[in-house]
ROMARTOR-595825 format. One record per residue: x, y, z of N, C-alpha, C in turn. Coordinates in steps of 0.1 Angstrom, whole numbers, plus 5000, padded with zeros to 4 digits. Layout:
XYZXYZXYZ;...
! end
This chain:
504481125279503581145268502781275270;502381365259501881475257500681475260;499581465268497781475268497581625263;496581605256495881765251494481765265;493981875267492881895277491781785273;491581785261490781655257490781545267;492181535264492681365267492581355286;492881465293492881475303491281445306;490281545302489181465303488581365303;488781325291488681175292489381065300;490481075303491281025314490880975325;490081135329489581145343487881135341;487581075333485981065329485581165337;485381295332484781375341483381455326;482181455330481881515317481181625319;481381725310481281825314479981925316;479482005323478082035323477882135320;476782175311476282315304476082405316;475582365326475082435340476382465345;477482475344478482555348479382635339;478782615326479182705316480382635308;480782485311482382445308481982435297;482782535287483382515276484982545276;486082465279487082455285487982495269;489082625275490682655262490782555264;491382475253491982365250493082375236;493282515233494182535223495382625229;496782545235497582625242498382725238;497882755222498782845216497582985221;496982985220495883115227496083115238;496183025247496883055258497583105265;498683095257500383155260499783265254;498983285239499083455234498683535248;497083475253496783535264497583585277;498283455280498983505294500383615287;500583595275501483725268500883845267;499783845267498983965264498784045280;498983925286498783985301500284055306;501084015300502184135307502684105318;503183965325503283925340504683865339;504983925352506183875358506783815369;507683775381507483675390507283795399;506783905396506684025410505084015406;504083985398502883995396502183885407;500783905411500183805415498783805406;498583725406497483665393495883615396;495083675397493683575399492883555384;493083375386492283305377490583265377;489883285372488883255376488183135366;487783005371487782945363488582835359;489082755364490782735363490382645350;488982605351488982455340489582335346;489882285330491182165328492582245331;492782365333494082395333495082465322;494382505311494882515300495582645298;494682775306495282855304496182855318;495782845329496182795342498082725340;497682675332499882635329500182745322;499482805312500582915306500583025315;500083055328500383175335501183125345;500982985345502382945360503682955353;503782955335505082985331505283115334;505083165335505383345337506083365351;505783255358506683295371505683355380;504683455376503883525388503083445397;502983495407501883395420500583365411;500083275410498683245408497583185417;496583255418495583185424494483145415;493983025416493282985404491882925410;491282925408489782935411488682845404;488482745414487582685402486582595415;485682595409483982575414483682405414;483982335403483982185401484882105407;485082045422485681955425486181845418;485581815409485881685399487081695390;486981835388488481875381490281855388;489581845406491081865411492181765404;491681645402493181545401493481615386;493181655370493281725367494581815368;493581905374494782055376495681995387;495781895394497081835403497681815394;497681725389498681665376499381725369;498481845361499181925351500182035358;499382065371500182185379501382165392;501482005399501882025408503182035405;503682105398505582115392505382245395;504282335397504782465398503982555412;505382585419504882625433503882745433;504682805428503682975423501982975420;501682805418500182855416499082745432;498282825433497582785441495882755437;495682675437494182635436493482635451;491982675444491282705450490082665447;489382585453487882515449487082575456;486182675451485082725457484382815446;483482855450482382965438482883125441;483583185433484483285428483683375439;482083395432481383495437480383535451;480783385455480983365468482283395484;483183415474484583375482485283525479;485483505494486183655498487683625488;488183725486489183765479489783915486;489883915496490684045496491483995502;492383885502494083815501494483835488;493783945482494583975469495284125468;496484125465497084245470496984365461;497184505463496484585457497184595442;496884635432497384605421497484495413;496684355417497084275415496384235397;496484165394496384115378495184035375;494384005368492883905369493483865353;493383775354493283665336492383575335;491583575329490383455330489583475318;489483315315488383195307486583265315;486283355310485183355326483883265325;483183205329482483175323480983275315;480683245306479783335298478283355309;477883245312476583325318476883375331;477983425339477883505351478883645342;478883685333480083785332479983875338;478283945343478284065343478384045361;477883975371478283945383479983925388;480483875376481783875376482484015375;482284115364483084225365482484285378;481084255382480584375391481684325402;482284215406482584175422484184245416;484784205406486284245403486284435403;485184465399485284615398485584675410;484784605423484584615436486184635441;487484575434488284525445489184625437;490884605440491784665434492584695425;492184635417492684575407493884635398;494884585387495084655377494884655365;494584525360494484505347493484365353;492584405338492284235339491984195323;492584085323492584015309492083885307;490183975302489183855302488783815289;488483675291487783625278486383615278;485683605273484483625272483083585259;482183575256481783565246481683715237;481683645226482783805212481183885220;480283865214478683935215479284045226;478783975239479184075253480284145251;481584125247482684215247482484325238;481984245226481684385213480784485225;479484475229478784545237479684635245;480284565251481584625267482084745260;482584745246483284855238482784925231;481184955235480184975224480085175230;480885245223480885385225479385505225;479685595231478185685230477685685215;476485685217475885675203475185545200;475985425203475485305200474585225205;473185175196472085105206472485005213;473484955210473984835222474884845232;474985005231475785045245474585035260;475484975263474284925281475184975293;474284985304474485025311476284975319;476384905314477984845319478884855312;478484935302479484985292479785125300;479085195301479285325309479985315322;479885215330480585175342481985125339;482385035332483185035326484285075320;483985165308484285265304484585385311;484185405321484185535335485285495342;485685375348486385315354487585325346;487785275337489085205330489185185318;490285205308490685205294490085055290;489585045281488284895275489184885261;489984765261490284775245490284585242;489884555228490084445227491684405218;491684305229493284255221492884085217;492183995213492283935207490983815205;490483795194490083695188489783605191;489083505195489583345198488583245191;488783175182487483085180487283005183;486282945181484982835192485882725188;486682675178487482545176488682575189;489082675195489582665204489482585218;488082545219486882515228487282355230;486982305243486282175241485082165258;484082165254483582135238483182235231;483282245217483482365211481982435214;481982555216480582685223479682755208;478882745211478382825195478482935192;479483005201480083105193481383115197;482283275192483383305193483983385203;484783395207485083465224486183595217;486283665227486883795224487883785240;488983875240489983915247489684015250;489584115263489284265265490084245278;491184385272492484405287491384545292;491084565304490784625312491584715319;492084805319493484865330492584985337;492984975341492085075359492985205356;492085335355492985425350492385545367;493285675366493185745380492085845377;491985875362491085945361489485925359;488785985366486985935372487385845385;488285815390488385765400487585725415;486885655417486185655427485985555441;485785595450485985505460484985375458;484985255466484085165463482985195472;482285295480481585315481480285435472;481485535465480985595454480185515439;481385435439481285365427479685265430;479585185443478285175443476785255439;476985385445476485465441475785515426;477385545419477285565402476485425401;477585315405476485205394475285185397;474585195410472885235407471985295399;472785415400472785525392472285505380;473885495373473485465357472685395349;472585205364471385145357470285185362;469985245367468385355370468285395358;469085455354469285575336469085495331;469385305328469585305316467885155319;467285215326465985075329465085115319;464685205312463785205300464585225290;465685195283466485215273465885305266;464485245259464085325247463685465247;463585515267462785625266464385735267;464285845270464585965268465485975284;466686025286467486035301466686085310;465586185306465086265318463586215317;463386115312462086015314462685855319;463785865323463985775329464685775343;465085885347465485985357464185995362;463086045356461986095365461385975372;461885825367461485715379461885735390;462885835396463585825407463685955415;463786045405463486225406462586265404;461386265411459986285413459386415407;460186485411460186645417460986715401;459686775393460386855380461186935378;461287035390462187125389463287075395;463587035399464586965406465386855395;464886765393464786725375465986795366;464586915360465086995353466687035355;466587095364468287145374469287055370;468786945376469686835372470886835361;469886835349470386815336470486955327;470187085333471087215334472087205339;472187175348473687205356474687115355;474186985344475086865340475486905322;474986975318474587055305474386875297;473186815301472786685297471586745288;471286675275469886765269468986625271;467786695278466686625285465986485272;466286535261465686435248466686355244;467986335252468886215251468986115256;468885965246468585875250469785815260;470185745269471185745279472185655270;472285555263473185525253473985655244;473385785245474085885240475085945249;475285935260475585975272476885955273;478186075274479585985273479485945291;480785935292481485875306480886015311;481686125306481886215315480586325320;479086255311478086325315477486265325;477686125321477586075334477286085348;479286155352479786135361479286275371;479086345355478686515358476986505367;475986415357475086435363474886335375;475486235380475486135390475786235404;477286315398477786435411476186475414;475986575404474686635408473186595416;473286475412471786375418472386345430;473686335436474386305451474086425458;474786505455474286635458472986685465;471886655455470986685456470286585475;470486485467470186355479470686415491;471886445490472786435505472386595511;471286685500471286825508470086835514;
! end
């Protein structure tokens, strides 16, 4: 007989807690679109974060590629046993994502994940950290719309620029809260991530930039080189800065592309390291 995620739930009386964020896919046709949209084959290896009930977790064990799947709630195991033990390729893992080493993940490897909504931005920061190639997250719509939110816009934030610096940001799909159980009060968004060569930086640079930027971006409303001057004391030096980045000192840092960025971040290293 067929169980939907629902039924599984209930099954295993397990109920579910706002304190972990479970609002669990439970519609497997967004599922499959997702693990379609991910592009995987049995040469891929997969990290899930999140595993749930499972839902999207079976449509990427169809794909053939290794999976590691990730989930925080011991109460879920018999669950994901059940639905998954037909398929060797995936491996569970009970522990807290952002706790747990991950560098058994091999370079290039693939991220698909349900993530949960109140750690997103902890979440991209640790995935940013590692190898990655692509990652294909869901998310709440709000935060993704932000993630794609280009120079110019008041709701471009500081992890939009990190982001965006790093790797091509595009949304590929939709998902609504009837997708959910239990359904979330809002709508979730798809955003493929692909790690591109250009701005390229080591992970100890990239630490660096991302201090950086959110240094730039901690008074929003004030001006780049009044919020620079929290950290660059020294006027002329300052000034230099944002000459030699050709940054204009009355731009707010949401105006700021990738690449002035990366121009004025070189420059403030510079400066530090002479």
């Amino acid at each position: 007989m067929y169980l939907k995620t629902a039924d599984y739930i209930k099954k295993y009386n397990v109920v579910l807690k706002k304190s972990l964020g479970q609002n669990f896919l439970s519609n497997d046709k967004y599922a499959e679109k997702i693990a379609g949209l991910s592009q995987l084959n049995q040469n891929d290896t997969v990290l899930e974060i999140g595993a749930g009930a499972g839902t999207l977790t079976l449509a990427l064990a169809q794909t053939a590629a290794t999976v590691y799947a990730i989930e925080i709630d011991e109460r879920l195991r018999p669950i994901l046993i059940e639905r998954l033990s037909a398929f060797p390729n995936v491996h569970i893992i009970f522990s807290d994502f952002l706790s747990l080493d991950i560098s058994f993940l091999p370079e290039g490897y693939k991220c698909v994940s349900n993530i949960p909504y109140y750690i997103t931005a902890p979440i991209l920061k640790k995935l940013l950290f590692t190898s990655f190639s692509t990652l294909t997250i869901m998310m709440q719509k709000e935060v993704g719309e932000r993630l794609l939110e280009k120079p110019g816009s008041s709701n471009r934030g500081f992890l939009s620029v990190v982001l965006q610096t790093l790797a091509n940001v595009e949304k590929v799909l939709l998902v609504p809260k009837s997708a959910f159980v239990p359904n979330p009060d809002v709508d979730s968004i798809v955003l493929k991530i692909t790690r591109r060569e250009r701005n390229s930086l080591s992970f100890s640079e990239l630490e660096s930039f991302w201090t950086f930027v959110s240094n730039c971006f901690s008074q929003k409303r004030k001006t780049i080189y009044n919020n620079i001057r929290t950290f660059v004391t020294d006027k002329i030096v300052l000034e230099n800065l944002l000459k030699d980045s050709n940054v204009r000192p009355t731009a707010r840092p949401e105006e700021l592309t990738e690449e002035e960025f990366i121009a004025l971040w070189k420059a403030w290293r510079d400066v530090e390291e002479s």
